[in-house]
C-alpha positions in Angstrom: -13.8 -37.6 -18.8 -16.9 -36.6 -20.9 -17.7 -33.5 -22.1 -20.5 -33.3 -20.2 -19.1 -34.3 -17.0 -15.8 -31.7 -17.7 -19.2 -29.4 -18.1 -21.0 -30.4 -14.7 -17.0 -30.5 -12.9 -16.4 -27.0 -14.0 -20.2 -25.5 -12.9 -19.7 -27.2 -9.7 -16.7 -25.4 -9.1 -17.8 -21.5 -10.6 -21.4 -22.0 -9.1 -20.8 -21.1 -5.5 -18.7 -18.3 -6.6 -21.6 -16.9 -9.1 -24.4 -17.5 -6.4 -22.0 -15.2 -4.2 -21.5 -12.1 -6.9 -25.2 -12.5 -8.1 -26.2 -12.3 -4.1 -23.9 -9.4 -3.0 -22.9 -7.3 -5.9 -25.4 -7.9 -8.6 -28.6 -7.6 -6.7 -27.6 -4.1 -4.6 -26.7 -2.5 -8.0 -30.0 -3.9 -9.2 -31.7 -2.6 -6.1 -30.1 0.9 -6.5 -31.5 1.2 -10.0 -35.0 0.4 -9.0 -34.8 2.6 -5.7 -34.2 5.4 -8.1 -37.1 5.5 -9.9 -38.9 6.3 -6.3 -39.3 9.1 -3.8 -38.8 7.8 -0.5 -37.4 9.2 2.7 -35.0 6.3 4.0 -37.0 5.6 6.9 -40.3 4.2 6.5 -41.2 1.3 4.0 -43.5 3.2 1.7 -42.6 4.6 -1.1 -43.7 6.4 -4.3 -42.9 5.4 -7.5 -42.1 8.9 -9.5 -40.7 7.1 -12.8 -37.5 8.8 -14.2 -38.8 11.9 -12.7 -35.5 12.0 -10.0 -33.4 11.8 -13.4 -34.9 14.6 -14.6 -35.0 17.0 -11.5 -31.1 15.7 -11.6 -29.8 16.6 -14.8 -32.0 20.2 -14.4 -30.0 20.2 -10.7 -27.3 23.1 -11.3 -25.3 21.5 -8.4 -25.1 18.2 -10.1 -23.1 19.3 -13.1 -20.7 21.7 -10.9 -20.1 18.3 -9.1 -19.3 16.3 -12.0 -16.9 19.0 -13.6 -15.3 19.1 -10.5 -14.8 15.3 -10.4 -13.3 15.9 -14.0 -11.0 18.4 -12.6 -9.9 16.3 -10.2 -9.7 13.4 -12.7 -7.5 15.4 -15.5 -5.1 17.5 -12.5 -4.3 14.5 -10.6 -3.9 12.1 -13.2 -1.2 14.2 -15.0 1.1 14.9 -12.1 0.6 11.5 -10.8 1.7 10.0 -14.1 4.7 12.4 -14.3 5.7 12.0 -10.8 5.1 8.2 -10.3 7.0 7.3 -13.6 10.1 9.1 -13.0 10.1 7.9 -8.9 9.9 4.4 -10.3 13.0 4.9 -12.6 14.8 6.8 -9.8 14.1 4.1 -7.3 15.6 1.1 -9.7 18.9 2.5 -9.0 21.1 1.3 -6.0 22.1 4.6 -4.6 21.5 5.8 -0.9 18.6 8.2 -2.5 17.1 5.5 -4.2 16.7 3.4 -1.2 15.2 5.9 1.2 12.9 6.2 -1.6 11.8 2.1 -1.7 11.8 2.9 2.5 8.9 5.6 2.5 6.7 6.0 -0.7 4.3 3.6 0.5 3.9 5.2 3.6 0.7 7.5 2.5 -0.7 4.6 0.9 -0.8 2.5 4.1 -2.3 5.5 6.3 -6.2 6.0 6.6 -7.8 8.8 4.4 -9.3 9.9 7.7 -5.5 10.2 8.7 -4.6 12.0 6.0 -7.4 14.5 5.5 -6.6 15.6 9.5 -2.8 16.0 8.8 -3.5 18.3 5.8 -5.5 20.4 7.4 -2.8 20.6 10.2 -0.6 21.2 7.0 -2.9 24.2 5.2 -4.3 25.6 8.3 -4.5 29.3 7.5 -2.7 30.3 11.4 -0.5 27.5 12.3 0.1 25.2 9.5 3.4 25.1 8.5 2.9 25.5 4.9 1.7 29.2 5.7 4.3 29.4 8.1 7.3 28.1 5.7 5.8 31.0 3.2 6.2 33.6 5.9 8.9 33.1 7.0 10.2 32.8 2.9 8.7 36.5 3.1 6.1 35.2 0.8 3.3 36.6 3.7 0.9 37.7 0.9 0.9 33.9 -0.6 -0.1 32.9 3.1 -4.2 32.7 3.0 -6.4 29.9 4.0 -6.0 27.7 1.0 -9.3 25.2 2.3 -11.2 28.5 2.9 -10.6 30.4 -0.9 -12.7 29.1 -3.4 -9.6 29.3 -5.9 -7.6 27.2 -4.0 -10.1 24.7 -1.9 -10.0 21.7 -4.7 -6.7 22.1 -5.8 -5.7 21.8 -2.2 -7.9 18.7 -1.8 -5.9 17.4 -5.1 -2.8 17.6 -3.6 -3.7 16.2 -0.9 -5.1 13.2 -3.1 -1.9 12.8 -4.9 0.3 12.7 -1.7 -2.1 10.1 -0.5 -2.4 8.1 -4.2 0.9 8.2 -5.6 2.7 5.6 -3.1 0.8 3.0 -5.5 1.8 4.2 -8.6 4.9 4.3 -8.1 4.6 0.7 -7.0 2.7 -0.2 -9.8 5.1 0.9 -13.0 8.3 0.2 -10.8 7.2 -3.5 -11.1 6.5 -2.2 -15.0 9.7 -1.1 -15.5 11.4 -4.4 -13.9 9.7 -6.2 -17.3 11.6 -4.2 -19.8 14.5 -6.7 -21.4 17.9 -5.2 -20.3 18.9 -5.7 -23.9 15.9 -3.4 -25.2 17.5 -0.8 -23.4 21.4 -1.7 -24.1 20.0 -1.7 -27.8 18.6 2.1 -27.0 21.6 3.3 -25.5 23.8 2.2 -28.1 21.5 3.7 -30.9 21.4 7.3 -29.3 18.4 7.3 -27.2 18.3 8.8 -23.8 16.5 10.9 -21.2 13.2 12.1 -23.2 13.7 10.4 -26.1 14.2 7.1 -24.5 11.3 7.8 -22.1 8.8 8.6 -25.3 9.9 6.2 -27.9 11.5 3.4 -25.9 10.0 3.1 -22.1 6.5 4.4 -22.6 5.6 2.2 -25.3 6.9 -0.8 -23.5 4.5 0.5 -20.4 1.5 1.0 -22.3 -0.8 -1.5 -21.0 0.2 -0.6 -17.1 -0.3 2.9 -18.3 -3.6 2.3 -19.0 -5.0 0.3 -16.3 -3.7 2.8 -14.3 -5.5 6.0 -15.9 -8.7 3.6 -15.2 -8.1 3.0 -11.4 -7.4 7.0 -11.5 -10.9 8.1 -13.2 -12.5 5.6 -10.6 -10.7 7.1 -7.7 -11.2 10.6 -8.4 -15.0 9.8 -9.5 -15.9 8.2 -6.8 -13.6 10.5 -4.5 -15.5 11.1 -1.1 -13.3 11.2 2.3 -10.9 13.6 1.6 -13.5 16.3 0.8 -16.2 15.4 3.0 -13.5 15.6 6.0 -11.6 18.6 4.5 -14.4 20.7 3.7 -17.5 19.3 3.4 -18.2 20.3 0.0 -17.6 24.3 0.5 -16.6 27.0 1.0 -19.8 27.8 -1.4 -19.8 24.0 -3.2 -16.6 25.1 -4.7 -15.4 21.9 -3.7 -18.6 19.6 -4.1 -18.3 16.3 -5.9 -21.0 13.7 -6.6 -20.7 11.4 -3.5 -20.9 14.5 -1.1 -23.6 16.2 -2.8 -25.3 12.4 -3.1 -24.4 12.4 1.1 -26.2 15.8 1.4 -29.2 14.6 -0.4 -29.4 11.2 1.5 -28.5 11.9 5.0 -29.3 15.4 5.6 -32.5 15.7 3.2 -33.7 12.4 3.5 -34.3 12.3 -0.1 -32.7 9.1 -0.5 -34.5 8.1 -4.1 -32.8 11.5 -5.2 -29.5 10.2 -3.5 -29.8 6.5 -5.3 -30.4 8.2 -8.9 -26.9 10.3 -7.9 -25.5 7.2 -7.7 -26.7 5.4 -10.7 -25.6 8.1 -12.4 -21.9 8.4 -10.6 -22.0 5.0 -11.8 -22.9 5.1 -15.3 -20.2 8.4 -15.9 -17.8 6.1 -13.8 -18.3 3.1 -16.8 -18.4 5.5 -19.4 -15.1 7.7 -18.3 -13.2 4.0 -17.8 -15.1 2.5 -21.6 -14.0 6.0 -23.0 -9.9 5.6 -21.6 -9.9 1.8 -22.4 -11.1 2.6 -26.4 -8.4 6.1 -26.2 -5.7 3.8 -25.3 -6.3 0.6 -26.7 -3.9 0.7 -29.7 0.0 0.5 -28.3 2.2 3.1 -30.4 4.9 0.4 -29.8 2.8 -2.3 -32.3 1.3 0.7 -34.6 5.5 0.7 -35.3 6.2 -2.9 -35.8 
């Protein structure tokens, strides 16, 4: 065969498959970017072209940055205790003990249930009367830690975390046990024989050796929490008093409530843009493995 017919063979193959992306993924993100440089209310077909002038109103919107920061606070709490907790599940759950296999039974559980589920059950869960969080602190004698966690603005978004994690970690723990399956016996025989255990293994031996898994996972994490929208909307909505408002919910409000849905699209060109960045940024952070800075 030719090099131009392996050419033409191989384009005949990738074509239908480009036509397809072009058709349905790049031309709506296209559209979205020129929809934001408009005013326009959704409904009719006319519309106004304003320039960047929705960009501007946005980064002067006071609402806009509380969002983001929150979405950061999300990012940074979740990710951490996810980490922690999904790594040392996925050791525990490589052993053959009766614990261990409960464990493989049920951590996918949350993962397989829909948000909408799970947003309803921790609201059953926090609700400040009959919850059974409240209720397990009463009857602890903890009454004064019993308040209405969704209701306080100290405690509204790091309930929705938790309730994020629950729902999240199932695939975490799914994603470095299969990491920790690819570590060489001998690699850890060789550690075990030259003194390393518990912490030590876990920061110079089992860490290094998941570093790549590590950090494809950090990136599915800033794109969950970024783009992180059921949860709160059915939780709270956004309150009490924003103290719980990310970007898609205030984008939600702009778009379906307002009507300003040129406001809304510039939102979410520029959800988008901090979602590339915040992925770019954690891709560059982790690209060098400590593992081959050593060998």
């Amino acid at each position: 065969m030719t090099s131009q017919a392996r050419s033409a063979f191989m384009a005949g193959f990738l074509l239908p498959a480009t036509v397809l992306y072009a058709l349905f993924v790049v031309m709506p993100v296209v559209q979205a970017f020129a929809f934001s440089l408009y005013r326009w209310r959704g409904i009719s077909a006319n519309r106004t072209f304003v320039g960047l002038e929705n960009f501007r109103q946005l980064f002067a919107d006071p609402i806009v940055w509380l969002a983001i920061r929150h979405n950061l606070l999300l990012f940074v709490g979740t990710s951490v205790v996810i980490l922690a907790m999904a790594i040392a599940l996925a050791h525990a759950i490589g052993h053959e003990t009766g614990t261990a296999r409960f464990l493989r039974a049920v951590y996918l559980f949350p993962q397989v249930i829909s948000l909408v589920v799970v947003a309803i059950l921790w609201m059953f869960i926090l609700n400040p009367s009959f919850g059974i969080l409240n209720a397990t602190l009463k009857a602890a004698g903890l009454e004064r830690w019993a308040i209405a966690w969704l209701g306080e603005r100290s405690t509204a978004l790091a309930s929705i975390g938790v309730a994020h994690v629950w729902h999240a970690l199932g695939f975490y723990i799914m994603l470095f046990a299969a990491a920790l399956r690819t570590i060489p016996p001998d690699v850890m025989e060789a550690a075990t024989l030259d003194g390393a255990m518990g912490l030590t293994r876990l920061r110079y031996v089992t860490l290094p050796m998941l570093w790549a898994v590590l950090r494809i996972a950090l990136v599915y994490m800033a794109i969950g929490t970024m783009n992180i929208f059921s949860l709160v909307f059915l939780m709270t909505q956004g309150g009490p008093d924003r103290a719980t408002e990310v970007m898609l919910t205030y984008l939600y409000e702009q778009a379906f409530k307002h009507s300003e849905f040129g406001y809304a699209t510039a939102l979410a060109v520029v959800n988008f843009v901090l979602v590339m960045a915040l992925s770019g940024a954690i891709l560059a952070l982790f690209r060098h493995n400590p593992q081959e800075g050593r060998a």
